[in-house]
PyMOL Python script that loads the backbone (N, CA, C, O; Angstrom):
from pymol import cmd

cmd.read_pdbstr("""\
ATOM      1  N   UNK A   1      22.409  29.690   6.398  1.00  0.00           N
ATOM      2  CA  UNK A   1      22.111  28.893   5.223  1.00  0.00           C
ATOM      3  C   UNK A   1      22.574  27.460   5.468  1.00  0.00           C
ATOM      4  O   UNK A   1      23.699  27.167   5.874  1.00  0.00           O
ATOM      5  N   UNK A   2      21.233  26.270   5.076  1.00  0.00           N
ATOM      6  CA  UNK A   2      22.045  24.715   5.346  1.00  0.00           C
ATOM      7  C   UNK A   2      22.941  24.894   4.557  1.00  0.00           C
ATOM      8  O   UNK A   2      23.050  25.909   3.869  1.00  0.00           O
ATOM      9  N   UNK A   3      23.762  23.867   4.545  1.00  0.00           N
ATOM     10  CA  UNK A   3      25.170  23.850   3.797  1.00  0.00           C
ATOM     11  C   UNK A   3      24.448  22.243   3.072  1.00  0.00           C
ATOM     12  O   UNK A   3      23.507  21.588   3.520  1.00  0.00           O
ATOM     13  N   UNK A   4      25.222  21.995   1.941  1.00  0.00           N
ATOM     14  CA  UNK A   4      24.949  20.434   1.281  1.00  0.00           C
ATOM     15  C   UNK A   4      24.444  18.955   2.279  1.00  0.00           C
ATOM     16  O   UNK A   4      23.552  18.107   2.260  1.00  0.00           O
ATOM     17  N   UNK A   5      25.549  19.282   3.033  1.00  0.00           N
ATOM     18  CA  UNK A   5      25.895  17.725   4.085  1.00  0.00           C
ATOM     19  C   UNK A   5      24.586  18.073   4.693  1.00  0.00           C
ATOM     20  O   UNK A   5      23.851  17.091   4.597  1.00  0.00           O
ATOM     21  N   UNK A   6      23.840  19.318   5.428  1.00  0.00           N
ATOM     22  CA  UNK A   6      22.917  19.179   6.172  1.00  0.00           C
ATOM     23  C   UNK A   6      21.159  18.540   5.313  1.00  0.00           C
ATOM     24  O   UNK A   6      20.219  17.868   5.737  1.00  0.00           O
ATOM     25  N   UNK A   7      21.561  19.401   3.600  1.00  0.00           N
ATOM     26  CA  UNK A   7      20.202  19.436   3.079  1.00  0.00           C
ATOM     27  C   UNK A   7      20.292  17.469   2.560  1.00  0.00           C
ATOM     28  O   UNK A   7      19.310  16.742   2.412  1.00  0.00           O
ATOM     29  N   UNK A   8      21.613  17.105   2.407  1.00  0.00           N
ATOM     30  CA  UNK A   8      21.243  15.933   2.076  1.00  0.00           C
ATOM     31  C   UNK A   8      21.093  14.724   3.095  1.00  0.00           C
ATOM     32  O   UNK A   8      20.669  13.617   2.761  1.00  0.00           O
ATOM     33  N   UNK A   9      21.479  15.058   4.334  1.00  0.00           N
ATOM     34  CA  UNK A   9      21.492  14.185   5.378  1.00  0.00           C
ATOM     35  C   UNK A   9      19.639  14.386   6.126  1.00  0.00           C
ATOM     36  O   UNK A   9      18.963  13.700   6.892  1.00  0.00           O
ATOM     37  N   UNK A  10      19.430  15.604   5.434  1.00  0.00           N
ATOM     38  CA  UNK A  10      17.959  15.989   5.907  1.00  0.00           C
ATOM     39  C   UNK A  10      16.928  15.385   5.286  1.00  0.00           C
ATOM     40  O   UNK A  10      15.831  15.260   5.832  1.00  0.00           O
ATOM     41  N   UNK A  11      17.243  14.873   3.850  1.00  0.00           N
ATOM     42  CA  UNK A  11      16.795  14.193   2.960  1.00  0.00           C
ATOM     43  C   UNK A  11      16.915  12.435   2.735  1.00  0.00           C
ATOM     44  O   UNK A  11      15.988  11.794   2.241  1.00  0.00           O
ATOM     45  N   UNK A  12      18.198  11.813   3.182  1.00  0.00           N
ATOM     46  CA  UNK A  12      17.974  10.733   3.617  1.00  0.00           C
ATOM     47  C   UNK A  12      17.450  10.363   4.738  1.00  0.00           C
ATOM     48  O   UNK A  12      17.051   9.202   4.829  1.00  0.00           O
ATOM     49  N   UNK A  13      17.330  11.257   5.844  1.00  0.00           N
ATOM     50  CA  UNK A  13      16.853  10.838   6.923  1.00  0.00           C
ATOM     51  C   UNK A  13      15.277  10.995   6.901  1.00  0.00           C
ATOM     52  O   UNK A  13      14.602  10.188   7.541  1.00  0.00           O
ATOM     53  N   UNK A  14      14.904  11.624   6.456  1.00  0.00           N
ATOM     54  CA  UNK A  14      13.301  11.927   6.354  1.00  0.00           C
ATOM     55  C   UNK A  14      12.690  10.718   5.042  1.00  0.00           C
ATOM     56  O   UNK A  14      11.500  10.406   5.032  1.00  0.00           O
ATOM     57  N   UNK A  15      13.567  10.204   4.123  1.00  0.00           N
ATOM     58  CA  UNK A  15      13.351   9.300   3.748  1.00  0.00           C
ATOM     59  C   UNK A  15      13.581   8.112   4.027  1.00  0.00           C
ATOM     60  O   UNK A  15      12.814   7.451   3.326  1.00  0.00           O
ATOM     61  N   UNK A  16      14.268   7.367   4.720  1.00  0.00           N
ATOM     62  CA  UNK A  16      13.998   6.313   5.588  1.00  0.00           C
ATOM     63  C   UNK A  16      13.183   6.021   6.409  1.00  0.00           C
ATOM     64  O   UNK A  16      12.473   5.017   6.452  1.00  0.00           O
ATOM     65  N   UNK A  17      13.292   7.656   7.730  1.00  0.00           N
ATOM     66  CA  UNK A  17      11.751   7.420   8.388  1.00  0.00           C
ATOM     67  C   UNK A  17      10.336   7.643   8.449  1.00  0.00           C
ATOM     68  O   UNK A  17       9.454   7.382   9.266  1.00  0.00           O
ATOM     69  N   UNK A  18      10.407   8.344   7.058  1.00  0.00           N
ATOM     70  CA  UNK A  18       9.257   8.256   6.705  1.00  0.00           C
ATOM     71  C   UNK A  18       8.593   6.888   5.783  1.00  0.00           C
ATOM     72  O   UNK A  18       7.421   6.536   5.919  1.00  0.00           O
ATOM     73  N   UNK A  19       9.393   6.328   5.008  1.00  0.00           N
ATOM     74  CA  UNK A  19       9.274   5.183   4.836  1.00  0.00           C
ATOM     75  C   UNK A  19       9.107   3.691   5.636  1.00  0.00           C
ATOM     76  O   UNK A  19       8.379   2.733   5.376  1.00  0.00           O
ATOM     77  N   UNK A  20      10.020   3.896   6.637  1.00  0.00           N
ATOM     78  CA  UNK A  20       9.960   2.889   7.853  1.00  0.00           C
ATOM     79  C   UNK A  20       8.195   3.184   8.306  1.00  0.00           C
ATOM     80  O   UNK A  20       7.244   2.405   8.369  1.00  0.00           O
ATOM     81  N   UNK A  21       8.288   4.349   8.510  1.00  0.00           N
ATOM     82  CA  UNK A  21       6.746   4.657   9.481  1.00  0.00           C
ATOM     83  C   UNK A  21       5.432   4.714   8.761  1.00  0.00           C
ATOM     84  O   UNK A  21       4.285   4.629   9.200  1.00  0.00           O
ATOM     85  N   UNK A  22       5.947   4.901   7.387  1.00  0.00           N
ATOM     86  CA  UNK A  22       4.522   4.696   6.520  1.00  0.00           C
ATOM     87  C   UNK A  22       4.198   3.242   6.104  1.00  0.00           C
ATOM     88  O   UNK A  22       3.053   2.793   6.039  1.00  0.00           O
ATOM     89  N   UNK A  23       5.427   2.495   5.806  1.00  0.00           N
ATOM     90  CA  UNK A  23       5.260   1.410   5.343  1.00  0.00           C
ATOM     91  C   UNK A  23       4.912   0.423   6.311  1.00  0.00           C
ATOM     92  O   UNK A  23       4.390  -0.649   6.006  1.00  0.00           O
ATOM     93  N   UNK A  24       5.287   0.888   7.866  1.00  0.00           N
ATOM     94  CA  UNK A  24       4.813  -0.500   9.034  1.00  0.00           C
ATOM     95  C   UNK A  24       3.410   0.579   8.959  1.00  0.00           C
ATOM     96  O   UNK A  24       2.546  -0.282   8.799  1.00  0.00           O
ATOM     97  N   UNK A  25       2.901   1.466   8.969  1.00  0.00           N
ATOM     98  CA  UNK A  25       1.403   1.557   9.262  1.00  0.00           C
ATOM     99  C   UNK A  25       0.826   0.769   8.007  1.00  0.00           C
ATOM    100  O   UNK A  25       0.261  -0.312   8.172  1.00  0.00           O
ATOM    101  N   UNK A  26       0.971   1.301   6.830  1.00  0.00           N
ATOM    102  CA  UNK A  26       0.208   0.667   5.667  1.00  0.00           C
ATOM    103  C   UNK A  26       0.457  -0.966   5.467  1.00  0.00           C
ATOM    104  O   UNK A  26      -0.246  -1.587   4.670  1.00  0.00           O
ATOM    105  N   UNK A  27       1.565  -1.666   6.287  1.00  0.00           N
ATOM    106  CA  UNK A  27       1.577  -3.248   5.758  1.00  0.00           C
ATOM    107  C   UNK A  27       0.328  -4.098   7.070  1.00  0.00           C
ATOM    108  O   UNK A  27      -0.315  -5.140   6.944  1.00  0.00           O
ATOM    109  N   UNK A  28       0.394  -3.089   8.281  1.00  0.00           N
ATOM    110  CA  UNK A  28      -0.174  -3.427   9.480  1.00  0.00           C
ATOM    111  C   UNK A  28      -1.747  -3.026   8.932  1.00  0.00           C
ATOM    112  O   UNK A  28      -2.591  -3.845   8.571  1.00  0.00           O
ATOM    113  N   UNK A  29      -1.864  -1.936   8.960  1.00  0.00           N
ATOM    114  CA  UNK A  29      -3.328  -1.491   7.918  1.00  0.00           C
ATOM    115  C   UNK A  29      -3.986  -2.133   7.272  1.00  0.00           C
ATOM    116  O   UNK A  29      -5.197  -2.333   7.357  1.00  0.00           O
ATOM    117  N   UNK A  30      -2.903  -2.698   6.231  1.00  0.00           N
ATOM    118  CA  UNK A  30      -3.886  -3.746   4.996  1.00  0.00           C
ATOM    119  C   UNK A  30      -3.772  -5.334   5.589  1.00  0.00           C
ATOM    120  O   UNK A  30      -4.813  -5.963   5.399  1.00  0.00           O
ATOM    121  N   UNK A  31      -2.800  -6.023   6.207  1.00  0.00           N
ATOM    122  CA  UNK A  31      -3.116  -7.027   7.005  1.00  0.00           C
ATOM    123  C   UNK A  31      -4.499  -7.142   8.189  1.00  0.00           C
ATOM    124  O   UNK A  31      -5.007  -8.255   8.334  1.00  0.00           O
ATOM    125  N   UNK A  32      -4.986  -6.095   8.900  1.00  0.00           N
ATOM    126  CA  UNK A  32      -5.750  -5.966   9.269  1.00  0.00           C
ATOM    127  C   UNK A  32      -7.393  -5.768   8.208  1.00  0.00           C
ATOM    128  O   UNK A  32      -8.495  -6.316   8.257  1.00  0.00           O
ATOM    129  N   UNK A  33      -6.984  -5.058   7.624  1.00  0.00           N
ATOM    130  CA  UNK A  33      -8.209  -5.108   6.163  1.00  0.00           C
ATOM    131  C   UNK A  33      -8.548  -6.101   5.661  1.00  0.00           C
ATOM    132  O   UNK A  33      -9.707  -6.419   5.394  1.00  0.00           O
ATOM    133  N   UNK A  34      -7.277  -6.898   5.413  1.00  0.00           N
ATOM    134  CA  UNK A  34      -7.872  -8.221   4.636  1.00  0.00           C
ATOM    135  C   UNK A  34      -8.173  -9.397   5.283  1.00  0.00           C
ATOM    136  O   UNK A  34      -8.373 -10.499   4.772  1.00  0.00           O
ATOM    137  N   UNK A  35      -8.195  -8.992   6.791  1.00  0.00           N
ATOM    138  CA  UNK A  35      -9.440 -10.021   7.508  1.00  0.00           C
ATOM    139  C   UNK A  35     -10.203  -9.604   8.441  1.00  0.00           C
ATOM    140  O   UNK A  35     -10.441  -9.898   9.612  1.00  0.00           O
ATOM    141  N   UNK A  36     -10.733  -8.419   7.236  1.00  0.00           N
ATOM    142  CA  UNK A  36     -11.775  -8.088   7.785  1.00  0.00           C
ATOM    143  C   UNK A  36     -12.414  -7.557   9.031  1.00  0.00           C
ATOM    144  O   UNK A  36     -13.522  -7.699   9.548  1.00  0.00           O
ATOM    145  N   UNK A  37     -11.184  -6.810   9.368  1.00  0.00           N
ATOM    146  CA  UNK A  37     -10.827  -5.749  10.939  1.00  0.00           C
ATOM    147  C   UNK A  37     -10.969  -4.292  10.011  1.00  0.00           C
ATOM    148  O   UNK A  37      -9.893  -4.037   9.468  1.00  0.00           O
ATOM    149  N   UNK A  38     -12.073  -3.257   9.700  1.00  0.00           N
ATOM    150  CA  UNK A  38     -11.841  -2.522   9.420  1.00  0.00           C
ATOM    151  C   UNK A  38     -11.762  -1.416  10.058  1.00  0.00           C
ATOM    152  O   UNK A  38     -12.337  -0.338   9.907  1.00  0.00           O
ATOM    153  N   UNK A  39     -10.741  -1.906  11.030  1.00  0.00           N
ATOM    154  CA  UNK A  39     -10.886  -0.312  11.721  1.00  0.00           C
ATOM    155  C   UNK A  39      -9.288  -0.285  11.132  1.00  0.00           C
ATOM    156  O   UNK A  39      -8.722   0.771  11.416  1.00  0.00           O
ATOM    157  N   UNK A  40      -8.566  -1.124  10.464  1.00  0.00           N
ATOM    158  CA  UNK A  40      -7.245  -1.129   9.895  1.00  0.00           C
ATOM    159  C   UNK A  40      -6.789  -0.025   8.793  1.00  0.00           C
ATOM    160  O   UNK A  40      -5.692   0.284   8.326  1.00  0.00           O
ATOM    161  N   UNK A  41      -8.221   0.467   8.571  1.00  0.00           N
ATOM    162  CA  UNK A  41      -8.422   1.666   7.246  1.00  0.00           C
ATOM    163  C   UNK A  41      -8.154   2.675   8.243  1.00  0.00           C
ATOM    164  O   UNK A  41      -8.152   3.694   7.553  1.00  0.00           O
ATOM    165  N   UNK A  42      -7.927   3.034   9.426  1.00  0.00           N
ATOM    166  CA  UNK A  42      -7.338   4.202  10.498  1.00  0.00           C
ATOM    167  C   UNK A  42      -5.925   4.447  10.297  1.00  0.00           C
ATOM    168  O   UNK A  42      -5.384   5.505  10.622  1.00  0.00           O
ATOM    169  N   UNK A  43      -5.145   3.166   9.597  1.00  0.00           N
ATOM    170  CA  UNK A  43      -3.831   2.799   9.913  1.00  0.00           C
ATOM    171  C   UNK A  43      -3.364   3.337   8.206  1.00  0.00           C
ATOM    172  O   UNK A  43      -2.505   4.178   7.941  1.00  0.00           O
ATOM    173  N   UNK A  44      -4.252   2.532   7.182  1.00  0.00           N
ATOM    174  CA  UNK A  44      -3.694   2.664   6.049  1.00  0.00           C
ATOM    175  C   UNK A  44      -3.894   4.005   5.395  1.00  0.00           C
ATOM    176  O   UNK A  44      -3.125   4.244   4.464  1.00  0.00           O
ATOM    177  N   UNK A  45      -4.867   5.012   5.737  1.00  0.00           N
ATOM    178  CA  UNK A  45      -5.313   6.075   4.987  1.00  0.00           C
ATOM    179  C   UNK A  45      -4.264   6.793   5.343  1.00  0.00           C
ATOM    180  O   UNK A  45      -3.557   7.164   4.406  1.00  0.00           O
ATOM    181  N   UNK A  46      -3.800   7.243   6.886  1.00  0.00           N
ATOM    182  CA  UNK A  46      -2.814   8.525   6.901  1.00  0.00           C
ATOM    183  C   UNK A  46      -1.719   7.943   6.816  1.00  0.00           C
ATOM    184  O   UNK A  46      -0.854   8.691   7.273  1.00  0.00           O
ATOM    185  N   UNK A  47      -1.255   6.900   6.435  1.00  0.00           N
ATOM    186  CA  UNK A  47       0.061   6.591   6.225  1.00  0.00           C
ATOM    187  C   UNK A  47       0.828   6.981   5.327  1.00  0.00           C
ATOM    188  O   UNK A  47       1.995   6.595   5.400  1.00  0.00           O
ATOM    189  N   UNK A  48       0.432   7.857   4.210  1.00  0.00           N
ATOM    190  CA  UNK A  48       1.421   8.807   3.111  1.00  0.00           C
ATOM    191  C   UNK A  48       1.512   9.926   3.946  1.00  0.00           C
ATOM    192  O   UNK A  48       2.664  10.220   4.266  1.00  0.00           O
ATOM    193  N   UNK A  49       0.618  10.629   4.385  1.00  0.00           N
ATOM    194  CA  UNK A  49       0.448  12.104   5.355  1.00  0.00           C
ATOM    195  C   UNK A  49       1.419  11.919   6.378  1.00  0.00           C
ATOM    196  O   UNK A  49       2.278  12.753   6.664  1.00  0.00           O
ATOM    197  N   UNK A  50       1.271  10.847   6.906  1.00  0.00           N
ATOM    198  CA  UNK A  50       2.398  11.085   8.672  1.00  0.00           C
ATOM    199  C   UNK A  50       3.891  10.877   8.342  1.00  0.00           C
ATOM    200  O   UNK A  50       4.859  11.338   8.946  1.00  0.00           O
ATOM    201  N   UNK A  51       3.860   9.818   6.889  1.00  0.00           N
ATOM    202  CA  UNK A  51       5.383   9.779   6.516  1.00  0.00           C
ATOM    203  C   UNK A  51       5.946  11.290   5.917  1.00  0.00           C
ATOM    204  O   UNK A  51       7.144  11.564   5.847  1.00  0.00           O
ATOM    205  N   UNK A  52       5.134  11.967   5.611  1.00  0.00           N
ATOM    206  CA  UNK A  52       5.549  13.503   5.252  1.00  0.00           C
ATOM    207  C   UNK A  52       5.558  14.538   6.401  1.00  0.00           C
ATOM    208  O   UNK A  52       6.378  15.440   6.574  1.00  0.00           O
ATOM    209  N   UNK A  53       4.868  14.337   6.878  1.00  0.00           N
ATOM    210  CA  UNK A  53       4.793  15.228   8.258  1.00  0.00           C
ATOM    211  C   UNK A  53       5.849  14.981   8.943  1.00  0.00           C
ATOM    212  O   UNK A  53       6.122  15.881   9.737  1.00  0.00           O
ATOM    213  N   UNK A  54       6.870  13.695   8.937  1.00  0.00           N
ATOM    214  CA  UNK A  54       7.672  13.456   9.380  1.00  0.00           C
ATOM    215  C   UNK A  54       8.648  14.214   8.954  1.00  0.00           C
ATOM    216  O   UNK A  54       9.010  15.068   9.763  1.00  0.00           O
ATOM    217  N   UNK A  55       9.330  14.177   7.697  1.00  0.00           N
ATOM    218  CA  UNK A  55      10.040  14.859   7.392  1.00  0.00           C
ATOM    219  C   UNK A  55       9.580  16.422   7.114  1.00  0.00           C
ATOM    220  O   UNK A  55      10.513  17.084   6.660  1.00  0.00           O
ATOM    221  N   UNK A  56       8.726  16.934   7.233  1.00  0.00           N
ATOM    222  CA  UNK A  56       8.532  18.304   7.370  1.00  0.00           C
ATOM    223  C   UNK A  56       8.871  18.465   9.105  1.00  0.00           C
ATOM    224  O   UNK A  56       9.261  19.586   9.432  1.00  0.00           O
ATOM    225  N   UNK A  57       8.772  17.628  10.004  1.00  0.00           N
ATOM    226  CA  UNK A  57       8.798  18.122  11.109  1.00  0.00           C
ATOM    227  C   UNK A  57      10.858  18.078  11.198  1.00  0.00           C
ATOM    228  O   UNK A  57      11.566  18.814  11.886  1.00  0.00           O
ATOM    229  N   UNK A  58      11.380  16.786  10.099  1.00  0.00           N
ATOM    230  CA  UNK A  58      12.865  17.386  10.573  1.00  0.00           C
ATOM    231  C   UNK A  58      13.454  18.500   9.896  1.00  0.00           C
ATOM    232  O   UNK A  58      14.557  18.996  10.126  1.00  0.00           O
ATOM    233  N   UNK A  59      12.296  18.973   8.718  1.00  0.00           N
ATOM    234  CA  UNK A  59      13.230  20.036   8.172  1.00  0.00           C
ATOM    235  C   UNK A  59      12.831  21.524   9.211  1.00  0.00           C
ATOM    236  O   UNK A  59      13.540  22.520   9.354  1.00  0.00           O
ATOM    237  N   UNK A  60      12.051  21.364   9.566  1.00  0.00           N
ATOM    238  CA  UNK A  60      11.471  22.215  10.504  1.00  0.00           C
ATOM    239  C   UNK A  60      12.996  22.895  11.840  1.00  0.00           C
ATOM    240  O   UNK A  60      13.575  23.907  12.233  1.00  0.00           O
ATOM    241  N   UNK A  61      12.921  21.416  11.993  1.00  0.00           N
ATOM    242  CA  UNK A  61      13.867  21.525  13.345  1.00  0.00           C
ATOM    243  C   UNK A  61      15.174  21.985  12.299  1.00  0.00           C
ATOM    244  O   UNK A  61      15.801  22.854  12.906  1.00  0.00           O
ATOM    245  N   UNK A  62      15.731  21.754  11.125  1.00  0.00           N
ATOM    246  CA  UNK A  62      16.843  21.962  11.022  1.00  0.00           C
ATOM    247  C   UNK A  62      16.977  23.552  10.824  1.00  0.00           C
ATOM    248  O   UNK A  62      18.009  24.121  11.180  1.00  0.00           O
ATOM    249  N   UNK A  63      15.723  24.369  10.148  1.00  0.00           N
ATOM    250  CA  UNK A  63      15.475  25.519   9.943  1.00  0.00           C
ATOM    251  C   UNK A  63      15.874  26.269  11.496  1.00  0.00           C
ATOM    252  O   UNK A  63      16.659  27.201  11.670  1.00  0.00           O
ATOM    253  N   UNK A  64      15.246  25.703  12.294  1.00  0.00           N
ATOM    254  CA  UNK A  64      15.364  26.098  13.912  1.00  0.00           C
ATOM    255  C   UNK A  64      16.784  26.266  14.418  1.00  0.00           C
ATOM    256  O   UNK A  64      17.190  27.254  15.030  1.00  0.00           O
ATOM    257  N   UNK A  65      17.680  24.915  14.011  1.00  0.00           N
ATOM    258  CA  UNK A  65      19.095  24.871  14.419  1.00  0.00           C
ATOM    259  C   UNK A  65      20.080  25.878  13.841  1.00  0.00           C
ATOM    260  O   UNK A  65      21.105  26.290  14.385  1.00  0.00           O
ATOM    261  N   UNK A  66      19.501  26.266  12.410  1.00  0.00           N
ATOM    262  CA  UNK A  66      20.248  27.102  11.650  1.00  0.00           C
ATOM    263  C   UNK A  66      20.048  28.657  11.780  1.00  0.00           C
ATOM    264  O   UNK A  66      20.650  29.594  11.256  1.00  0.00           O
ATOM    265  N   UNK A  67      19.181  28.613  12.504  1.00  0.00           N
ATOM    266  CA  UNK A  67      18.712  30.406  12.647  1.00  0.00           C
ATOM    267  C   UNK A  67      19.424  30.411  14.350  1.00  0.00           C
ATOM    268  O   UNK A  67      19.586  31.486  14.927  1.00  0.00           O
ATOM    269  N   UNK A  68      19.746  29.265  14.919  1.00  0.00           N
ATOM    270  CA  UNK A  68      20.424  29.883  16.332  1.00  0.00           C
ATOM    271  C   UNK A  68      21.647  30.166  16.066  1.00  0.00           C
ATOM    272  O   UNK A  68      22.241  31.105  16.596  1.00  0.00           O
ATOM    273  N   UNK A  69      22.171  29.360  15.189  1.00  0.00           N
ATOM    274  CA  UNK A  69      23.942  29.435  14.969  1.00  0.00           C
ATOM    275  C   UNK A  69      23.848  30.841  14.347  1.00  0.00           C
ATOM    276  O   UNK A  69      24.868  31.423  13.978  1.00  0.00           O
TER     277      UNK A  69
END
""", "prot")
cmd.dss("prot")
cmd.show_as("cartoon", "prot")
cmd.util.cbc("prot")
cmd.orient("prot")
């Protein structure tokens, strides 16, 4: 079973980098959009999806760490 320190350190960390990584795709995305480069809509559409996938992929691993111990 995670213990507190793990579920909340699992939770700031998946929120920072999922934020860091959604927010440089979507600011890079729509800078590219608004002159008229639309291949920048590649960048801005999955940028909520990959910032979650992110943190599903660390809770993933922590599930992993906790079933070896």
């Amino acid at each position: 079973m995670a213990s507190r320190e793990d579920i909340l350190i699992l939770g700031l960390t998946a929120g920072v980098v999922g934020s860091l990584t959604g927010g440089l795709m979507l600011g890079i995305g729509l800078g590219l959009v608004s002159q008229s480069v639309h291949v920048g809509w590649l960048l801005v559409l999955p940028a909520g999806p990959v910032a979650g996938l992110l943190g599903y992929a660390l809770a993933r691993r922590l599930v992993k760490r906790e079933a070896q111990m």
